[in-house]
N, C-alpha and C positions, 0 to 999 in steps of 0.2 A: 170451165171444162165440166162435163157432165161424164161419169162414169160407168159405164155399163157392167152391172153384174149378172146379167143375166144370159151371158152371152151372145146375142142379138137379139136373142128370143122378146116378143113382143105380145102383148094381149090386151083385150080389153075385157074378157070377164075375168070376174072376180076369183073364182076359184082358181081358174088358170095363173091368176098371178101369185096365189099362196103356193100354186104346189113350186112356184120356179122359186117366191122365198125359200121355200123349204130345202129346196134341191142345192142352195147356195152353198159353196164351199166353205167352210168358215176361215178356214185357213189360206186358201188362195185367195181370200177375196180382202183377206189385211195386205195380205201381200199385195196384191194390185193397187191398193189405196194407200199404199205406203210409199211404192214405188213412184205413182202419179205424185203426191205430195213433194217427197222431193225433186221429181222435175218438176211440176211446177215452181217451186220455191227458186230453183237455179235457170229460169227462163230468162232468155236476155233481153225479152219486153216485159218483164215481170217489175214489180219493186222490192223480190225478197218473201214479201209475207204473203203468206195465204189463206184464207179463210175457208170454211167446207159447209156447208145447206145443203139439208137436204128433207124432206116429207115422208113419214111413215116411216114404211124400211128403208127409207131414203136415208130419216132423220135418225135413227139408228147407226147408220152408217155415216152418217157425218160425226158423229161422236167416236165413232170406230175409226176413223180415219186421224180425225186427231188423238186419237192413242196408238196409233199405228206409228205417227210422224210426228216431226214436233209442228205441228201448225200452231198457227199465231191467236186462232180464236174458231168458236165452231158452234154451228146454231144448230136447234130441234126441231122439228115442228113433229108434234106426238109422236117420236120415234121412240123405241126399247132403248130404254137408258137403266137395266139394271146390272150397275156395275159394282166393284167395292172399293173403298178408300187406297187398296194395293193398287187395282187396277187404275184409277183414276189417278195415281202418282205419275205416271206418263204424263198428264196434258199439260203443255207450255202455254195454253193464253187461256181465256176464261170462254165459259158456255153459256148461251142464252136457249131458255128453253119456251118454246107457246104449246101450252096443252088446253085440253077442254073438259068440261069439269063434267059432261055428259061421255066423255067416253067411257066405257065398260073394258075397255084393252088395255090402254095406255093410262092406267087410272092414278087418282092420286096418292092412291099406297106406294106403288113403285113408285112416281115423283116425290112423295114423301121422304122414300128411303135413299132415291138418289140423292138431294138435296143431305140429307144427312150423312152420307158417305161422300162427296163435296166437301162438307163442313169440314169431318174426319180428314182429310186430305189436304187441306188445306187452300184449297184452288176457289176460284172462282167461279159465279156465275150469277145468274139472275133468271128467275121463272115467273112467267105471263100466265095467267090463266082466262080463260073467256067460257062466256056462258054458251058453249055450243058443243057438239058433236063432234067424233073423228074425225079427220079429212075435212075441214071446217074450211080449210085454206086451197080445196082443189075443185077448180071451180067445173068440171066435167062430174063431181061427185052429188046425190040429190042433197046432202049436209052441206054442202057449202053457205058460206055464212058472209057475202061481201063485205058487211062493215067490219067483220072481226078480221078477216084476212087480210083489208086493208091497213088497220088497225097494227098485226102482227107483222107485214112488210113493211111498215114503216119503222118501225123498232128494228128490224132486220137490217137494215140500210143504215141506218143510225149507226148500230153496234157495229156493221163492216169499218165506217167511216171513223168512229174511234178506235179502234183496232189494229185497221189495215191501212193505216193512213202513213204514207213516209215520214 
């Protein structure tokens, strides 16, 4: 299920898409991703568990989603992961994260500090790093990086598969 936060609203330049991050509701938009989480998890083609992915402010919000619900596991790809050990007390299965050691946004201080408020928390997870750019993993972006994308989908599918496995 792919979630739309942006309320239909669609773009392709760049600035267009920060102001709709911007515009996002913080509040209704846990609320939406909490709500889908638990129907998913009670769908009666489901297995129960449910995992969350997502890219940028994507991959932000798949981390938000499982602190929203209890999901079973929930993967990064360069999204805002600065959270604290309070807040990270929410998540029910572990986080995988792929960052890129060239971005200037998503960089490795706040990875650094997530990973340590992780620790503090006690939870799980595991962090990929690759020698590439933001958006490394979108292949419509001029950073895109095939071997590391494929690279990082394939760890993606792995982690689903011991996770979300009945």
């Amino acid at each position: 299920m792919a979630i739309d936060l942006y309320d239909g609203n669609v773009t392709d330049d760049a600035d267009t898409a920060r102001a709709f991050m911007k515009a996002t509701n913080q509040k209704e938009a846990m609320e939406t991703v909490a709500a889908w989480g638990v129907w998913l998890k009670s769908h009666a083609s489901g297995t129960g568990k449910v995992g969350s992915v997502g890219w940028c402010f994507g991959g932000g919000w798949s981390l938000n989603s499982a602190l929203a619900t209890p999901l079973d596991c929930a993967v990064v790809y360069y999204g805002r992961v600065d959270k604290t050990a309070d807040q990270l007390a929410a998540l029910n299965g572990p986080v995988l994260g792929h960052f890129a050691t060239r971005d200037q946004w998503i960089n490795r201080q706040m990875v650094s500090a997530f990973e340590a408020q992780m620790n503090k928390a006690g939870k799980q997870f595991a962090t990929h790093w690759y020698e590439a750019d933001h958006a490394f993993a979108n292949p419509t972006s001029a950073r895109y990086d095939q071997q590391d994308a494929k690279r990082a989908w394939q760890r993606t599918t792995d982690f689903f598969k011991t996770n979300l496995s009945s």
